[in-house]
N, C-alpha and C positions, 0 to 999 in steps of 0.2 A: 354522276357516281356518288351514292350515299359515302358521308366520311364515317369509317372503319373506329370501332370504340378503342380509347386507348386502356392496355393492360395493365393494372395496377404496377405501380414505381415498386412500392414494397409490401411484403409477406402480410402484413398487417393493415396494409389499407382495406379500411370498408368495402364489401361489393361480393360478388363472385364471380370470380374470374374462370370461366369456360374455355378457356380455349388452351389445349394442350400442345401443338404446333404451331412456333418453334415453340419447343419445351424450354420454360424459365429454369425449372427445378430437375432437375431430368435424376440428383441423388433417390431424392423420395419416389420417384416413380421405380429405379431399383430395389427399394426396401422393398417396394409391395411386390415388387417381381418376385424378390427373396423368401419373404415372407408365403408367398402362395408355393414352392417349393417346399416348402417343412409344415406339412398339413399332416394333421393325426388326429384319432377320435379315440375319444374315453373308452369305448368298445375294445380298443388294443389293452389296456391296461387290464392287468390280472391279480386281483386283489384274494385269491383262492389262500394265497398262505398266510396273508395277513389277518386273517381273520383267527386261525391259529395263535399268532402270535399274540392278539390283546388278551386271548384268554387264559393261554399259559405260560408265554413267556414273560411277560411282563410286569413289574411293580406297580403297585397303586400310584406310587409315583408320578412314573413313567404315564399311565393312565388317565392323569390328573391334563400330563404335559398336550398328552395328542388328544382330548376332548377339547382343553382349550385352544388348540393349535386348529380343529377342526370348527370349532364356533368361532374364528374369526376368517375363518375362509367361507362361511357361511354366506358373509355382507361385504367381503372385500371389495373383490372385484364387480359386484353390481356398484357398488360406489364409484367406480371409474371407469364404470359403464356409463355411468351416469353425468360423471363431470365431463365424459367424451360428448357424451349426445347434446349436453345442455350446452355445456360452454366452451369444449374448445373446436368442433367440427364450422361453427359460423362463423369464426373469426381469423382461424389460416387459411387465407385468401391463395392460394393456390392448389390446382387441379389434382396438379401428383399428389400434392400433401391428404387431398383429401378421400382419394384413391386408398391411400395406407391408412389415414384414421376409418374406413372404412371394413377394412380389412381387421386392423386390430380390434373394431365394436366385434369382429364374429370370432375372433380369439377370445376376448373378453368373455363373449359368452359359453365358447366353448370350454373357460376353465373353470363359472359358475355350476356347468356341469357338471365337469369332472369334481367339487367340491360336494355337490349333492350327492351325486353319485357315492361316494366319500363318506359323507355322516350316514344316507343308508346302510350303507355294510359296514361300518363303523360304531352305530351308533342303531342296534333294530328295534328298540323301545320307541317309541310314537311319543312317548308324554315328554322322555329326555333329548327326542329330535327337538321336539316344539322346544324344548329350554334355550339349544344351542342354534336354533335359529331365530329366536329373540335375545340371542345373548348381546346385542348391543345398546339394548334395553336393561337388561338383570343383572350384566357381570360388570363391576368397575372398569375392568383394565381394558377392556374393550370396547364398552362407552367412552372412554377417553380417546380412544383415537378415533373413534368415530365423529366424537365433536371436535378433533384436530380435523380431519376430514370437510367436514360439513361446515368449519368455520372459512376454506379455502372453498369451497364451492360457492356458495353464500355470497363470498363476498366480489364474485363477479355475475351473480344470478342474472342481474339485470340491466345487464351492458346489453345491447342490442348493439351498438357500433362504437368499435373503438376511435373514437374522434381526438382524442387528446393525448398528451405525453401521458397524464397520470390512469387514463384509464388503460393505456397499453401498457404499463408497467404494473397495472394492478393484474392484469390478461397474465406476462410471465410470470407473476407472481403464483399465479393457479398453476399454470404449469410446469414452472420447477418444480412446485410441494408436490404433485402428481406425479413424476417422476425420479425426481430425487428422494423425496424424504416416504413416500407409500409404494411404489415400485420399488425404490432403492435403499428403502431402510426397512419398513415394516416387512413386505416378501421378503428378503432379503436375510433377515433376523427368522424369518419361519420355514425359509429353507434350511438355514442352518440346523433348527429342531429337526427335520425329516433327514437329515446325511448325518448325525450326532444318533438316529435312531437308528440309520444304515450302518453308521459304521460297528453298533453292533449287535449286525445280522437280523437286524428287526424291518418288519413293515416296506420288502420290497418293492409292492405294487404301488404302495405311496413315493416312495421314493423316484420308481422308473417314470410313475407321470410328473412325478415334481422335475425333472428333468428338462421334459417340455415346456409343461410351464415356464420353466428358468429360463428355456431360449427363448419363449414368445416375447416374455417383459425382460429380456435384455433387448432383445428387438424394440418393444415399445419405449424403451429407455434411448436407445441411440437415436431413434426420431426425434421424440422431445429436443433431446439435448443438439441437435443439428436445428430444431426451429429455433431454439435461444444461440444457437451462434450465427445463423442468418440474421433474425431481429439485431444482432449485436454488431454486424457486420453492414445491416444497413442504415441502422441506427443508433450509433454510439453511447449518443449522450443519455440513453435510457438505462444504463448502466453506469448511476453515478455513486457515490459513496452509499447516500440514506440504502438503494434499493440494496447493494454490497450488504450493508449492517441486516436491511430485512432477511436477506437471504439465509444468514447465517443465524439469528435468533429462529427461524423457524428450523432449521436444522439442530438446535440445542433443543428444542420446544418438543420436533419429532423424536427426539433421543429421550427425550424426560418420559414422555409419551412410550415407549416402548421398551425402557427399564422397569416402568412402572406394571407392565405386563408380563415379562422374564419373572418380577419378582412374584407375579400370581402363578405362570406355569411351573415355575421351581418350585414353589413351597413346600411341597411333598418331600424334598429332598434330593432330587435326580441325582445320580451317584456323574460323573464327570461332569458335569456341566454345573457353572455358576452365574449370580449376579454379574461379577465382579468380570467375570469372563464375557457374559456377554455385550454388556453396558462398554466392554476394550472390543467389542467387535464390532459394535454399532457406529463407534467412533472411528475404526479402521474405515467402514464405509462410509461414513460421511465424510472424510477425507478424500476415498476417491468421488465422489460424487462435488465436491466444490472443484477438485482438478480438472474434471470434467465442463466444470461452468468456467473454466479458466481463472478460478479466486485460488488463494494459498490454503495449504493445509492448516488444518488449526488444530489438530489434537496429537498428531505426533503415533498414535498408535497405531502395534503391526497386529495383523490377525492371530490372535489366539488359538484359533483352531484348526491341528494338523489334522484333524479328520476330512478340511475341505480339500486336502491336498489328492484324495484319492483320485483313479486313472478316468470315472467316466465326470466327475467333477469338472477338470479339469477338460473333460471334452466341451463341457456346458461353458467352460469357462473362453475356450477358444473357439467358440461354435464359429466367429465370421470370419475366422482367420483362414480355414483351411474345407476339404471337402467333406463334406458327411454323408456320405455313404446309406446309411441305418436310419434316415430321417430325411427323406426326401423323397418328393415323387411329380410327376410333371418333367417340366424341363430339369435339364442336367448342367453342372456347370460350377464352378468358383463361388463361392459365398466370400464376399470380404468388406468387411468395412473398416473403419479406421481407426475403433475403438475396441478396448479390449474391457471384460468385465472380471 
């Protein structure tokens, strides 16, 4: 009798590991169950009144705010499309995991979509598409996190196998910044633009798909952040002080980084919204996003914006906790996980 291969010890050992019975991870094979449960196409979204709204409801301002809000969702999400395919789909050594990052590439690209989709009806000049779809090229504020981006993809391009403490810690290091600080700070900061534009009465059809989106990448947020507590859990000492200090300079670095861009979409002047406010909201979520990595809060601040308080916010807010009805299809059942966004 040939001897049976032995299945990787931990999430990060080199290899790929096939075999899904008995299930190692059986959480991650849940998410992607979850995950295919809440399936919706750009095709739902009805952007018929919003196109009213930029022409007459709205300030130059205000105009200023949702072209550039729409030229960085231009390249967002292929950017983590990207850091999915490159670097982190061959290095989480297990089945189920790879089941979900499988699942999230076709979210990804389903919200590339819906972003195109987006500057079309948004944006029907040809020459001012072409601008804001090179805007990570032409516009500062958006080249800047692009090279916050691309300085974290980069800098595991050429790992082919994690063999060492330092190159698995350089591995979390990609994917916290992917999840915490560009799921969790940059989306995060641009959902707030689109529910600041809801709350008043502007740009529904943006809003009801920003919705989705909101539950895909809290979805794609809770994976991450479950691989760095497995990694953390199967191996401790990867989480020593220096990676702790990294953590947390790239969490100042993404905040620099996206105040830096607040201050190009305000310039106009947006009547309720500020610097000052959003740079205290950026920092509200970077606090829960270290709680999440199990480090202390560092900035102390609460959300400034009772707009996020409204009833379907708050559905987005509690999407795993409870059933949802209006966004489901397939199997039926409980959505819970154990993390709240």
């Amino acid at each position: 009798m040939s001897a049976q291969p032995l299945r990787n010890a931990h999430i990060l050992d080199p290899g790929f590991e096939l075999t899904l019975r008995p299930m190692r991870y059986p959480g991650f094979y849940e998410m992607y169950r979850n995950a295919i449960k809440n399936t919706w196409t750009v095709e739902e979204v009805d952007f018929s009144m919003d196109t009213a709204d930029l022409s007459s409801k709205m300030s130059a301002a205000d105009r200023h705010l949702i072209h550039r809000l729409v030229a960085f969702f231009a390249t967002g999400d292929a950017i983590v499309s990207n850091n999915l395919v490159l670097n982190l789909y061959q290095h989480i050594n297990s089945p189920e995991a790879r089941m979900y990052l499988s699942r999230q590439l076709y979210e990804e690209a389903l919200h590339v979509q819906f972003y195109l989709t987006l500057l079309d009806t948004y944006i029907p000049d040809p020459a001012e598409r072409n601008k804001a779809f090179a805007a990570i090229e032409n516009i500062p504020s958006i080249r800047a996190k692009g090279e916050f981006c691309f300085k974290w993809i980069d800098s595991i391009q050429n790992l082919q196998r994690l063999e060492t403490r330092e190159q698995r810690r350089q591995f979390l290091l990609n994917l916290i910044c992917f999840a915490a600080c560009i799921e969790g700070l940059f989306f995060y900061a641009a959902f707030a633009y689109v529910y600041y534009l809801r709350s008043r009465g502007l740009l529904h059809g943006l809003a009801a798909g920003t919705n989705w989106v909101f539950r895909d990448e809290s979805g794609h947020m809770a994976f991450a952040f479950d691989v760095v507590r497995t990694v953390r859990e199967q191996e401790p000492e990867l989480f020593d002080d220096a990676m702790r200090a990294q953590v947390e300079q790239m969490m100042e670095d993404a905040i620099a980084c996206e105040a830096l861009f607040a201050e190009d979409v305000l310039s106009g002047g947006v009547v309720g919204l500020s610097v000052k406010d959003m740079r205290q909201y950026l920092e509200y979520c970077a606090d829960q996003r270290l709680a999440q990595l199990d480090m202390p809060k560092k900035y102390g601040a609460k959300n400034p914006f009772d707009f996020m308080d409204l009833q379907d916010v708050q559905e987005v807010t509690n999407f795993f906790e409870r059933r949802v009805s209006a966004y489901q299809v397939g199997v039926q059942g409980e959505v819970a996980f154990d993390m709240a966004f």
